[in-house]
DSSP file (Angstrom, degrees, kcal/mol; ACC not computed):
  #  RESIDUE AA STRUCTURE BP1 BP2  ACC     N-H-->O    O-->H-N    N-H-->O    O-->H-N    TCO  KAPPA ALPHA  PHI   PSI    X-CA   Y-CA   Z-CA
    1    1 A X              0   0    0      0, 0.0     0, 0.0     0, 0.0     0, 0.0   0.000 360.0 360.0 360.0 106.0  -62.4   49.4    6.4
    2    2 A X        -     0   0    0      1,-0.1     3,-0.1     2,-0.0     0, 0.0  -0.071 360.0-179.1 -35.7 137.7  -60.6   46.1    5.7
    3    3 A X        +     0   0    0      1,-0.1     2,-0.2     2,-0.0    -1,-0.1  -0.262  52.2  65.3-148.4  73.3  -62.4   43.2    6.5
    4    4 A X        -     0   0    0      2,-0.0     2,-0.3     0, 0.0    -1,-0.1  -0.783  54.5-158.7-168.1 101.0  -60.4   40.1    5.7
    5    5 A X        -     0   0    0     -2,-0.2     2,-0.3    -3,-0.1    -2,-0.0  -0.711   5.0-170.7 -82.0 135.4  -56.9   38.8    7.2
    6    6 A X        -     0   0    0     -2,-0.3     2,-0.4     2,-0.0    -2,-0.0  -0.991   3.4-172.9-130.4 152.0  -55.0   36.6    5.4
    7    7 A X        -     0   0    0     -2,-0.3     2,-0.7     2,-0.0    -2,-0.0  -0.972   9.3-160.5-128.8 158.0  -51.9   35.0    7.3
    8    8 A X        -     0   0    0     -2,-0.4     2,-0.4     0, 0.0    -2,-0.0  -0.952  17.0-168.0-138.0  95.2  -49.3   32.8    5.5
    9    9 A X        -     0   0    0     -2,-0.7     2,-0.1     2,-0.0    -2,-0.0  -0.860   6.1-153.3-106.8 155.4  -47.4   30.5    8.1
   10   10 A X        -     0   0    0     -2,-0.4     2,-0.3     7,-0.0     3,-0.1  -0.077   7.5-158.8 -97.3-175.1  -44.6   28.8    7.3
   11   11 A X        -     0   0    0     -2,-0.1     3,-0.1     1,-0.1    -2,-0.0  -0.680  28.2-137.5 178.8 135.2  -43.4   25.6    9.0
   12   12 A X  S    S-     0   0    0     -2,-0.3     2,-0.2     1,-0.1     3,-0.1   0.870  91.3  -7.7 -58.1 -39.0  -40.1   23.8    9.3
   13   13 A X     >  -     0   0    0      1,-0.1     4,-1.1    -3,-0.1     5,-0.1  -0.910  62.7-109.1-150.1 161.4  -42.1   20.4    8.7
   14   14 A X  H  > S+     0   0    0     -2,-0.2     4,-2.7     2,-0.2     3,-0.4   0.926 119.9  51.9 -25.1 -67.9  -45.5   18.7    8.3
   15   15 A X  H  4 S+     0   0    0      1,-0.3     4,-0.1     2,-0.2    -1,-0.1   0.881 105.5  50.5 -39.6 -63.6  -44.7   17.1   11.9
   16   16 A X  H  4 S+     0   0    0      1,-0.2     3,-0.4     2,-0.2    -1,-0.3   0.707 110.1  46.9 -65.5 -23.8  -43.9   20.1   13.6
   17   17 A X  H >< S+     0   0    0     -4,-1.1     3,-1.5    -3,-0.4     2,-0.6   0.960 115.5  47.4 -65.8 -63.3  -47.2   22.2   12.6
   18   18 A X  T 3< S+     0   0    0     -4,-2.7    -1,-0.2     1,-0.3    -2,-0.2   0.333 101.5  66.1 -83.2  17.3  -49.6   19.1   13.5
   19   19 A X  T 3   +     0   0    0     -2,-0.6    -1,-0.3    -3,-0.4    -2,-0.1   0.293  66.4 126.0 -84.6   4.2  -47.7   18.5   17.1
   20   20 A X    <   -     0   0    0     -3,-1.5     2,-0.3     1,-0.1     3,-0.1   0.002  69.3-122.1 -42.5 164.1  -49.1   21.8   18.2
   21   21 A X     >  -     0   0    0      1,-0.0     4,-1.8     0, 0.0    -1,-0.1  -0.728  17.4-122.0 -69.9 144.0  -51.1   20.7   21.8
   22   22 A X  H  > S+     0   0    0     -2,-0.3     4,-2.6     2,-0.1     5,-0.1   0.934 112.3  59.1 -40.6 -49.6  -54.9   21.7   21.7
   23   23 A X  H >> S+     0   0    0      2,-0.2     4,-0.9     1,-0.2     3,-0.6   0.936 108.0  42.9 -72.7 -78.2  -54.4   23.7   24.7
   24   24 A X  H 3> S+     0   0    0      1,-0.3     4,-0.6     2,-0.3     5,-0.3   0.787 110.6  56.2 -16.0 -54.5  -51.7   26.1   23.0
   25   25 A X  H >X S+     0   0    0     -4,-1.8     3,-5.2     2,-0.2     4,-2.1   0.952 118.1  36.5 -51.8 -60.2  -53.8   26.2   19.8
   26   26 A X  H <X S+     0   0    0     -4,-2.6     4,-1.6    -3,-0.6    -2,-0.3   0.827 115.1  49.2 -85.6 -33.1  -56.7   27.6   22.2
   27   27 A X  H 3< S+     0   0    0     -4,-0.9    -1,-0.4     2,-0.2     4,-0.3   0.425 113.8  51.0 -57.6   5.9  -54.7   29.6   24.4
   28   28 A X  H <X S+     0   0    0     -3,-5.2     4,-2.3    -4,-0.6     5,-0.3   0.691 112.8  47.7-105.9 -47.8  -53.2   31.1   20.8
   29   29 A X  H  X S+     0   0    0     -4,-2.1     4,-1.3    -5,-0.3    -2,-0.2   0.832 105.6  54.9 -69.5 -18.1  -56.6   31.7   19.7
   30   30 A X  H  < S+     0   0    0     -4,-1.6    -1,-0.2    -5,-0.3    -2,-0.1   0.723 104.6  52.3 -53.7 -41.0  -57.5   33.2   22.7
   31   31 A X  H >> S+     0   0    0     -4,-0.3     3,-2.3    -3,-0.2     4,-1.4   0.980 116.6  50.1 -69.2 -60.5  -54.4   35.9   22.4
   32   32 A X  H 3< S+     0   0    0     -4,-2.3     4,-0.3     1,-0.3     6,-0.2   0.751 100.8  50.9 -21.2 -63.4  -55.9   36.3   19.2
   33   33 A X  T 3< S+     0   0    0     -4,-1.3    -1,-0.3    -5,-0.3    -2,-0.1   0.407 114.5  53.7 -55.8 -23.5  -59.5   36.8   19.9
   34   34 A X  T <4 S+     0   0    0     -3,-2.3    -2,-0.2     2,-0.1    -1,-0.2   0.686 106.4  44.2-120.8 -26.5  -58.2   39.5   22.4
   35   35 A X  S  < S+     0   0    0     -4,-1.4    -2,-0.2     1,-0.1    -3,-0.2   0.312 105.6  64.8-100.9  -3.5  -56.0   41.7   20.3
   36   36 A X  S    S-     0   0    0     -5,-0.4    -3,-0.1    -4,-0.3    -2,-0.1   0.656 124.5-106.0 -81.6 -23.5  -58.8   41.6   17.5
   37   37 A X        -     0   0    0     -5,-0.1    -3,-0.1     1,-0.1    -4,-0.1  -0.182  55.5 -75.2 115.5 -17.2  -60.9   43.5   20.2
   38   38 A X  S    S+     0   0    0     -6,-0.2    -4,-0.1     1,-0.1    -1,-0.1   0.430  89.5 156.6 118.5   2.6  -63.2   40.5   21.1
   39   39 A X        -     0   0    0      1,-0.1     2,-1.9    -6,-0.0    -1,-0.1  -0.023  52.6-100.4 -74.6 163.4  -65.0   41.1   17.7
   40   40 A X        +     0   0    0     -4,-0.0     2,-0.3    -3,-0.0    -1,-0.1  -0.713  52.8 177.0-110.7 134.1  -66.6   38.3   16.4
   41   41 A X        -     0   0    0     -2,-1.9     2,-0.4     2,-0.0    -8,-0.0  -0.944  22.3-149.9-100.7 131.2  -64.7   36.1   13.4
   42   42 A X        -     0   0    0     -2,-0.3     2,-1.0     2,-0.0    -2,-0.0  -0.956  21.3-139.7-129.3 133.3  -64.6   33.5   11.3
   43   43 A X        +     0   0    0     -2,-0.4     3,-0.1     1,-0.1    -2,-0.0  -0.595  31.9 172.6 -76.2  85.8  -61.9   31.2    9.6
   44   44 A X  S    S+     0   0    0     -2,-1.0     2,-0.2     1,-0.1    -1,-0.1   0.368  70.5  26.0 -86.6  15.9  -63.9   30.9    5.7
   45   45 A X        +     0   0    0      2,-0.0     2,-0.3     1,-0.0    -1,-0.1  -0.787  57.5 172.3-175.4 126.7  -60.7   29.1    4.2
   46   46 A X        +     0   0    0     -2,-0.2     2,-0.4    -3,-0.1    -3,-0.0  -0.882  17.2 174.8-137.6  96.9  -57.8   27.0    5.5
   47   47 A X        -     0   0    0     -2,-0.3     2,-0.4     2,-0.0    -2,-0.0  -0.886  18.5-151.3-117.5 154.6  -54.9   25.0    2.8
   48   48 A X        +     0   0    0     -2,-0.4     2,-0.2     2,-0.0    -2,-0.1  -0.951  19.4 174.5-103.4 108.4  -51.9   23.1    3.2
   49   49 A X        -     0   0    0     -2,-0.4     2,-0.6     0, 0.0    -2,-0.0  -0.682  22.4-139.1 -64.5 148.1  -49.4   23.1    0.6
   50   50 A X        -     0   0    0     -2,-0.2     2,-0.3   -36,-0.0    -2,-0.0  -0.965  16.3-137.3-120.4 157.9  -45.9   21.6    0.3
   51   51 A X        -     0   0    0     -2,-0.6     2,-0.4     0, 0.0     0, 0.0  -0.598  20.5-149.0 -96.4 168.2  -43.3   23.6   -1.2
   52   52 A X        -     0   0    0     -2,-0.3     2,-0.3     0, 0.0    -2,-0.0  -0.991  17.4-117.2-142.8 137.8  -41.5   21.1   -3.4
   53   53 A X        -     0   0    0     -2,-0.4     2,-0.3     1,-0.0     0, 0.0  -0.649  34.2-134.0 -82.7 144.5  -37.3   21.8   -3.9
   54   54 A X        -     0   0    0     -2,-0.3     2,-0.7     2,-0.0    -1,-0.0  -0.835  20.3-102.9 -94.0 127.1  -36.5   22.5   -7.7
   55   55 A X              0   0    0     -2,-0.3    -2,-0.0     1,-0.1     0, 0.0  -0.708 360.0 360.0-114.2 160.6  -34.0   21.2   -9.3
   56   56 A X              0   0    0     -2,-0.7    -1,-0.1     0, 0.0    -2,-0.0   0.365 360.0 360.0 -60.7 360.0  -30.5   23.0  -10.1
């Protein structure tokens, strides 16, 4: 039985991830929380990266 998620979001910008509202984040974890079964979870690891453009 897996017991481990990992999720890899993407984001157009810095900006646009950190302008999220609070209430959205917690109504998003809440849709979460509810399609997990109600089981109880924990976040053990959260990074931020930038992708950096290569050049040609």
């Amino acid at each position: 039985m897996p017991t481990e998620v990992i999720l890899v979001i993407r984001w157009r910008s810095r900006q646009e991830w950190k302008s999220i509202s609070p209430q959205l984040l917690e109504d998003i974890e809440c849709q979460f929380g509810s399609q997990m079964g109600n089981t109880h979870y924990k976040i053990v690891e959260s990074l931020e990266y930038q992708v950096l453009e290569t050049l040609p």
